[in-house]
C-alpha positions in Angstrom: 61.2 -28.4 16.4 59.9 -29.2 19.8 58.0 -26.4 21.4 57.8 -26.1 25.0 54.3 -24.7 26.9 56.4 -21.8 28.9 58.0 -20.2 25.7 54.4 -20.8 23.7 52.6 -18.8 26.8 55.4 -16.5 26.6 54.8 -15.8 22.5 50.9 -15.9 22.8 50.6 -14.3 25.9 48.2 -14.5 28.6 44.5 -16.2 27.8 42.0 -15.9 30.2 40.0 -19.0 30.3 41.8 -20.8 27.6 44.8 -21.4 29.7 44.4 -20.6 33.2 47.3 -19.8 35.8 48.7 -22.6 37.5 47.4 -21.7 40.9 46.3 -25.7 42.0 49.3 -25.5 44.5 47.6 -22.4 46.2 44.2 -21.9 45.2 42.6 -21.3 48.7 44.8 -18.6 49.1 42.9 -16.5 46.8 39.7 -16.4 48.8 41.4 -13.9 51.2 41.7 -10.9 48.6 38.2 -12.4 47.4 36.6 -11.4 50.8 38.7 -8.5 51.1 37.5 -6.8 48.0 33.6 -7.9 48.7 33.7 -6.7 52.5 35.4 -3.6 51.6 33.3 -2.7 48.4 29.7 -3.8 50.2 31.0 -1.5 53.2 31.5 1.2 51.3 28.2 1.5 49.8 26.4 0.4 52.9 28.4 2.8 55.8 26.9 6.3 56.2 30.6 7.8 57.0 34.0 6.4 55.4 35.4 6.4 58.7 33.4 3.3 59.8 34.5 1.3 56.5 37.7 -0.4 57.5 36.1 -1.5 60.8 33.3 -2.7 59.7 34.5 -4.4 56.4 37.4 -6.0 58.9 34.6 -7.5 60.7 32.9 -8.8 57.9 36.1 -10.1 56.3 36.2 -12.2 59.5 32.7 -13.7 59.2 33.0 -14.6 56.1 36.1 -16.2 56.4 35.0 -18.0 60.0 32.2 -18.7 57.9 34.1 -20.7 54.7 36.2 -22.3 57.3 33.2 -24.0 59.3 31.4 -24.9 56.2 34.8 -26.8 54.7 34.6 -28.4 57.9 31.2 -29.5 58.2 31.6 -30.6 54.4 35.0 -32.9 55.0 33.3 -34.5 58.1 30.5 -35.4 55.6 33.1 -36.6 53.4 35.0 -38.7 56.0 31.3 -40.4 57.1 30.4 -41.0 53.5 33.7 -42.4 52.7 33.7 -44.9 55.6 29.7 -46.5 54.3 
């Protein structure tokens, strides 16, 4: 009998580590409820008032993100000069 990997993942269920979602198609995507949940959750503790929160973890969010985006760009132009050695 020929088994097949969806209907095996189906029986099994989900394992954590042993078989991983297939996410390769979209993996970057997943930074953005990454820096989400750490602006908003090191907001939280750090704001005196809960009223400042979403503000301030908004800007945050935004730094870090401007912050991923320049560092994947400083990284690929490395990669491009290495390449061409």
């Amino acid at each position: 009998m020929i088994a097949f990997p969806l209907a095996q993942q189906v029986t099994q269920g989900f394992r954590p580590f042993w078989q991983p979602l297939p996410v390769w198609n979209y993996w970057y995507l997943l930074l953005l409820p990454l820096c989400a949940g750490v602006s908003i959750i090191y907001k939280s503790i750090k704001c005196r008032e809960m009223r400042q929160v979403p503000r301030e973890a908004a800007e945050i969010f935004v730094m870090i993100i401007l912050g991923m985006a320049i560092a994947a760009g400083v990284l690929l132009a490395l990669v491009r000069v290495m390449e061409n050695k």
